[in-house]
C-alpha positions as CSV (number, residue, x, y, z in Angstrom):
1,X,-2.6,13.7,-28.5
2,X,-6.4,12.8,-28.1
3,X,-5.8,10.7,-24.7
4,X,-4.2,14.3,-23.4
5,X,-6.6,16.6,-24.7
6,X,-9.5,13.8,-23.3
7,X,-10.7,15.8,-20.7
8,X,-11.0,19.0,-18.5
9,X,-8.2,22.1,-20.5
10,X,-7.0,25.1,-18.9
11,X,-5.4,28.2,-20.2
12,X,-3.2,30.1,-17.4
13,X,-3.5,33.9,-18.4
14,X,-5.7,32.8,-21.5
15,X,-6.1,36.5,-23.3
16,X,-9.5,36.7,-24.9
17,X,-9.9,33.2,-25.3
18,X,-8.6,32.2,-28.3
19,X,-6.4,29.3,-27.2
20,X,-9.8,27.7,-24.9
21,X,-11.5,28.0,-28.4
22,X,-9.5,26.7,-30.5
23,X,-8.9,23.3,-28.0
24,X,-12.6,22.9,-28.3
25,X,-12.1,23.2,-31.6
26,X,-9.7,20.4,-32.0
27,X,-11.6,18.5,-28.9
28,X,-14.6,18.7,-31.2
29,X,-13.1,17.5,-34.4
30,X,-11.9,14.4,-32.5
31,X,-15.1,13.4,-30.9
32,X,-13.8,13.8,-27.7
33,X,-13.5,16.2,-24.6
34,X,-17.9,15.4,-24.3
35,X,-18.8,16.6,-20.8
36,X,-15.5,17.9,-19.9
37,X,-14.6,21.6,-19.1
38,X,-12.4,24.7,-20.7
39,X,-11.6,26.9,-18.5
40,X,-9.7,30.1,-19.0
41,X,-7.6,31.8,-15.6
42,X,-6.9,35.6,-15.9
43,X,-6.9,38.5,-14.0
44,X,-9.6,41.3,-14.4
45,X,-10.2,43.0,-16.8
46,X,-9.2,40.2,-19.6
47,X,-10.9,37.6,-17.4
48,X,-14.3,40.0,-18.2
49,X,-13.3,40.1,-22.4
50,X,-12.9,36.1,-22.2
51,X,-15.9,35.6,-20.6
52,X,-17.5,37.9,-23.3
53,X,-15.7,36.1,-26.4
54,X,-16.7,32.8,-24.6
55,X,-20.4,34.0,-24.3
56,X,-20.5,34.8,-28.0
57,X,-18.6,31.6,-29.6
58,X,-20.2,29.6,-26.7
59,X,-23.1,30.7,-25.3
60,X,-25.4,27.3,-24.1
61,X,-22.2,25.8,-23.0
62,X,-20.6,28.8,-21.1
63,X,-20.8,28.2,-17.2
64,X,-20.6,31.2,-14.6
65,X,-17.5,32.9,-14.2
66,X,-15.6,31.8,-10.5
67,X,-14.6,35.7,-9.7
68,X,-15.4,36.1,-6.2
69,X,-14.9,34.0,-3.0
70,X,-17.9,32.8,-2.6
71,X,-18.0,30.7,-6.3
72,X,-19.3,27.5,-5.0
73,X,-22.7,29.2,-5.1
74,X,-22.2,29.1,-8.7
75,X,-21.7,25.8,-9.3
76,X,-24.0,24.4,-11.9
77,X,-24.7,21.3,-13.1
78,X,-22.4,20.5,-16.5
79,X,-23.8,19.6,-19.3
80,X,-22.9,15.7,-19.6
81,X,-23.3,16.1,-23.8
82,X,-21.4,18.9,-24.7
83,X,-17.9,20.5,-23.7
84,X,-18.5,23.2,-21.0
85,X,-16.7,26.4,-20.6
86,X,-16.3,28.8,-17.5
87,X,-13.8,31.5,-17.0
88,X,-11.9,31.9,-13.7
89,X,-10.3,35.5,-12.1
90,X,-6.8,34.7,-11.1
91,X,-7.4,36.3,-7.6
92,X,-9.0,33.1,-6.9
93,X,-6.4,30.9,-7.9
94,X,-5.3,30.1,-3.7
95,X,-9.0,29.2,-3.2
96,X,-10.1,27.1,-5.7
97,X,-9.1,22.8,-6.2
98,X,-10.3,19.9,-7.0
99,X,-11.0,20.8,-10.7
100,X,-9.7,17.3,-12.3
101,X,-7.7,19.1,-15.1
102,X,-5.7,16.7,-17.5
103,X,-4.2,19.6,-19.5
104,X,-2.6,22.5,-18.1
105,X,-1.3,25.3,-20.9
106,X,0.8,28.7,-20.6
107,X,2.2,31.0,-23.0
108,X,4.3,33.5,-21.8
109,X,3.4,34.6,-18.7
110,X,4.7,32.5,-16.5
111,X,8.2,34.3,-17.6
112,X,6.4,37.5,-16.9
113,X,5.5,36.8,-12.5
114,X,8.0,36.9,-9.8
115,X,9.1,33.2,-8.6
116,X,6.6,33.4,-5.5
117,X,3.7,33.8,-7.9
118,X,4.9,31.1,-9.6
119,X,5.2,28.9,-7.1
120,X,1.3,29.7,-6.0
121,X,0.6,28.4,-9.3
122,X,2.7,25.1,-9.3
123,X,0.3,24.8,-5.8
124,X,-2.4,25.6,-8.2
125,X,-1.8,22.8,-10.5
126,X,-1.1,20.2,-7.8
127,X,-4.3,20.7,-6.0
128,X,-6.4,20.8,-9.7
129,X,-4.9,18.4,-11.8
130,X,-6.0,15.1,-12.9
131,X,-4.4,11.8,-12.8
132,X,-2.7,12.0,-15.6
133,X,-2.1,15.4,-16.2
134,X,0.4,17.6,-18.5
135,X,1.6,21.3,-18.6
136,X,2.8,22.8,-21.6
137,X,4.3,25.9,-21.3
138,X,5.9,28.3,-23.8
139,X,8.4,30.6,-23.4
140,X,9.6,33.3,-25.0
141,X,13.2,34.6,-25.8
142,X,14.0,37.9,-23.8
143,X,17.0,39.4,-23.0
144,X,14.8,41.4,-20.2
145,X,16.1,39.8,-16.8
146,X,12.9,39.7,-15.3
147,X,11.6,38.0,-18.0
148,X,14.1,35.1,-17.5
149,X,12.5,32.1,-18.6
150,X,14.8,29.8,-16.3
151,X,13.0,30.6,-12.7
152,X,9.7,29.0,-14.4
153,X,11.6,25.9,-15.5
154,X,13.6,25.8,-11.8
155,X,10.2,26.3,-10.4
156,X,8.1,23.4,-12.6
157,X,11.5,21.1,-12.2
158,X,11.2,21.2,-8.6
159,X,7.4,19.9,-8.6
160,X,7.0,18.6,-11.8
161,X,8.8,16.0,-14.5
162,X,9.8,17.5,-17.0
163,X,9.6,15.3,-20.3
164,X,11.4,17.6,-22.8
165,X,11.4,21.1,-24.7
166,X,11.3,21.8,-28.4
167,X,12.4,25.4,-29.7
168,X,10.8,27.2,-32.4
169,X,11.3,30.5,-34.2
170,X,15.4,30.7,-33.0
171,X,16.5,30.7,-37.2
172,X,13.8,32.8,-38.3
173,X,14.3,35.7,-35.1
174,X,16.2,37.9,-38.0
175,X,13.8,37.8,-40.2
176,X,10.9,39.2,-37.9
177,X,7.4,38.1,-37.6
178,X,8.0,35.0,-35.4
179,X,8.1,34.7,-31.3
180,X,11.0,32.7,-31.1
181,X,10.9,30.8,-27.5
182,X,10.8,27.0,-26.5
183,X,7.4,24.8,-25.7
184,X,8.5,23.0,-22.1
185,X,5.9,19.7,-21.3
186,X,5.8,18.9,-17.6
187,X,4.0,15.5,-16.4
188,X,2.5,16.2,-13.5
C-alpha cells in the first residue's frame, strides 16, 4: 500500500476534503508521499469549501487553486519537504495533463455523470497519470437507472485493467447505517 500511495493522490469530486486529508494523513504516518501533491477535482462551489478546509488543515502546504484557464500562471514551485496540496475546478479537467498522479480515487460520482462525461475523465486520467498508476473507485448500490454503476465499469474496462472488486455493506443494507456498494481498482 505504501509503494501506491508513494506519490502525487487525487480525489475525483473530493467533497470538502476529507478523503485528500485523511491520505496525507496516512502518507504522513508512513514517511512517505514527501514532495508529492493532493489534489482535490470538483466543481464550484464545493471546489471553493475544499480549498477552504484545505487552507485551514493545510495552510503552508496549500498551492493555488487551478480554476480558470489560464492556471499555468499559477504554478508555483512545490515544496520539495513537505506534501503539497492544491485544489482543481472540474471545468478544467479537458485542459489540464501532465500531472504524474500514481493514485486516482472516486466515490460515487462517477455513477452519478452521463457516459460521455465519463469518458472525458478516463481521458483525464490517461493524460495525468503516472507510470504506475491505480484507480479506486467505489460505487454505490442504486436501483435509480441513471445511477447504474455498470456504464462506469464498461467505461474504465475499455481503457483501463481492471484488477478486481470487493463489496462491502450488501449483509448489513437491512440494518441501515451503511452504503453498501463495491470498491473497483483499475491499473492504469
Amino acid at each position: 500500500i505504501e509503494e501506491m500511495f508513494n506519490g502525487n493522490f487525487i480525489d475525483i469530486g473530493g467533497g470538502f476534503g476529507a478523503i485528500t486529508d485523511a491520505f496525507s494523513i496516512f502518507k504522513t504516518s508512513k514517511n512517505i508521499g514527501i514532495g508529492s501533491t493532493n489534489y482535490l477535482l470538483d466543481q464550484y462551489p464545493v471546489s471553493f469549501i475544499a480549498n477552504q478546509y484545505l487552507k485551514y488543515r493545510h495552510k503552508e502546504q496549500l498551492l493555488s487553486p487551478f480554476y480558470e484557464k489560464n492556471y499555468t500562471k499559477k504554478l508555483e514551485e512545490l515544496n520539495p519537504d513537505k506534501q503539497n496540496f492544491r485544489v482543481i475546478q472540474n471545468n478544467l479537467n479537458n485542459e489540464i495533463s501532465d500531472l504524474n498522479i500514481k493514485f486516482f480515487f472516486n466515490s460515487n460520482s462517477f455513477q452519478e455523470m452521463d457516459k460521455s462525461q465519463i469518458e472525458e475523465y478516463a481521458e483525464f486520467i490517461k493524460r495525468n497519470k503516472a507510470k504506475n498508476a491505480i484507480l479506486a473507485c467505489f460505487c454505490y448500490l442504486d436501483t435509480v437507472n441513471k445511477n447504474n454503476y455498470e456504464k462506469v465499469i464498461s467505461v474504465f474496462s475499455k481503457n483501463f485493467k481492471l484488477i478486481g472488486f470487493s463489496e462491502f455493506g450488501f449483509e448489513r443494507v437491512e440494518k441501515g447505517g451503511f452504503v453498501a456498494g463495491r470498491m473497483y481498482l483499475f491499473n492504469l
